[in-house]
C-alpha positions in Angstrom: 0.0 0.0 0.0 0.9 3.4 -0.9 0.0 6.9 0.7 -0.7 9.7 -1.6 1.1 13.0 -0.4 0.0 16.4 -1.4 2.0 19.3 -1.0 3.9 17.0 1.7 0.7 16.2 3.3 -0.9 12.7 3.7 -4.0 13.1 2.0 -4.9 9.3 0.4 -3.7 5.7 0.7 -3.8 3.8 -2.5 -4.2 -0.6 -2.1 -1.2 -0.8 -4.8 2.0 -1.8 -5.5 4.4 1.2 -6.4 4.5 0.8 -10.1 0.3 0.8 -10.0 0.3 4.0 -7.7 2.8 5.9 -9.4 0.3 5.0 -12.6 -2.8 5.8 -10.9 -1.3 8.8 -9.6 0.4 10.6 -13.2 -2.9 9.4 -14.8 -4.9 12.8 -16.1 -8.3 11.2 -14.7 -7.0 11.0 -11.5 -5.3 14.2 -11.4 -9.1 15.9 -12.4 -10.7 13.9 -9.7 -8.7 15.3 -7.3 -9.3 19.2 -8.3 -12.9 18.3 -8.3 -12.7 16.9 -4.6 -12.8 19.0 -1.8 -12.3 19.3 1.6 -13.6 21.9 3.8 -14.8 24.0 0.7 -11.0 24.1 -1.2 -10.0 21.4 -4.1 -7.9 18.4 -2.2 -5.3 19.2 -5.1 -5.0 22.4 -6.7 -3.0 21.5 -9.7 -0.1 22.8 -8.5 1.1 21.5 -5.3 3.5 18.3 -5.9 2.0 15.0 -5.9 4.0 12.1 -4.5 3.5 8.5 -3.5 5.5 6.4 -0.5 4.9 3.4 1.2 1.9 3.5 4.0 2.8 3.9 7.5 1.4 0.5 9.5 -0.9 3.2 11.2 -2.9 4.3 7.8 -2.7 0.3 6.6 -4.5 -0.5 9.8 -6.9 2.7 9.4 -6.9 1.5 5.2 -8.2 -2.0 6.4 -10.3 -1.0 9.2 -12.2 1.8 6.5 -13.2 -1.2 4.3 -17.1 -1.5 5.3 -17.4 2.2 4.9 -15.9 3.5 1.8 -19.2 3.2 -0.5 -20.7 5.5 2.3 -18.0 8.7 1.2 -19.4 10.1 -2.2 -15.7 11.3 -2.9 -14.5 7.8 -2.6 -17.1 6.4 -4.2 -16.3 8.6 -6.8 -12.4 7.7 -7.2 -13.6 4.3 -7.4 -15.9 4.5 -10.0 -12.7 6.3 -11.7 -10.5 3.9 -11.2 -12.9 1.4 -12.4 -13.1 3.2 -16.0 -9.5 3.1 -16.3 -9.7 -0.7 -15.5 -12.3 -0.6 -18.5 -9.5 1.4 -20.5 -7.2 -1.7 -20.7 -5.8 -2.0 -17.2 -5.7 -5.5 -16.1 -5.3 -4.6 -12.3 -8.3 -5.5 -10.2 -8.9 -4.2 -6.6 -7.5 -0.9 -6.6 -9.2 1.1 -3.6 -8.5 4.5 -2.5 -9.1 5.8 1.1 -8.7 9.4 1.9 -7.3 10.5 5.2 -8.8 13.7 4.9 -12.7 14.5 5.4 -14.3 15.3 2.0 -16.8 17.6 1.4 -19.8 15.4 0.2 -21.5 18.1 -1.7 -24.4 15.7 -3.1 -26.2 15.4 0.3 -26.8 19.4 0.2 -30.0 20.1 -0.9 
């Protein structure tokens, strides 16, 4: 497992190996999905701020694994996942490929 650091922040851990994240992470789609996220009102990436991937800490694994029932509940999530399915559909043969954010996204289709 990877973690997704924005701007030297933690933001995302990614259930890949380090070829697959690094992939996931330079793909456009995934680059757009991130501008469109936000948290507390701001973008979680503002297209400028570097993007860089390390190993998880044993601390977001366990949070990573122990996220697992919930991450259909996060519309953001959801939404990365739904992403990353596409680019399965695209010709990636990798199956299973989960993001979890570390930060609280805004989930602005519950505001009515």
């Amino acid at each position: 497992m990877l973690t997704l650091m924005i701007g030297g922040k933690a933001v995302a851990v990614i259930d890949a190996d380090e070829e697959d994240g690094r992939n996931i992470v330079a793909s456009e789609d995934f680059r757009q999905e991130l501008k469109r996220l936000r948290t507390a009102g701001n973008p979680v990436w503002d297209g400028q701020a570097s993007l860089d991937v390390r190993p998880a800490h044993e601390s977001e694994i366990a949070d990573f694994d122990d996220a697992d029932d919930v991450v259909d509940e996060d519309i953001g999530e959801a939404d990365v996942a739904e992403m990353l399915e596409d680019e399965e559909d695209e010709g990636d043969d990798e199956d299973g490929l989960a993001v979890m954010f570390l930060i609280p996204l805004d989930n602005s289709e519950d505001e009515e």
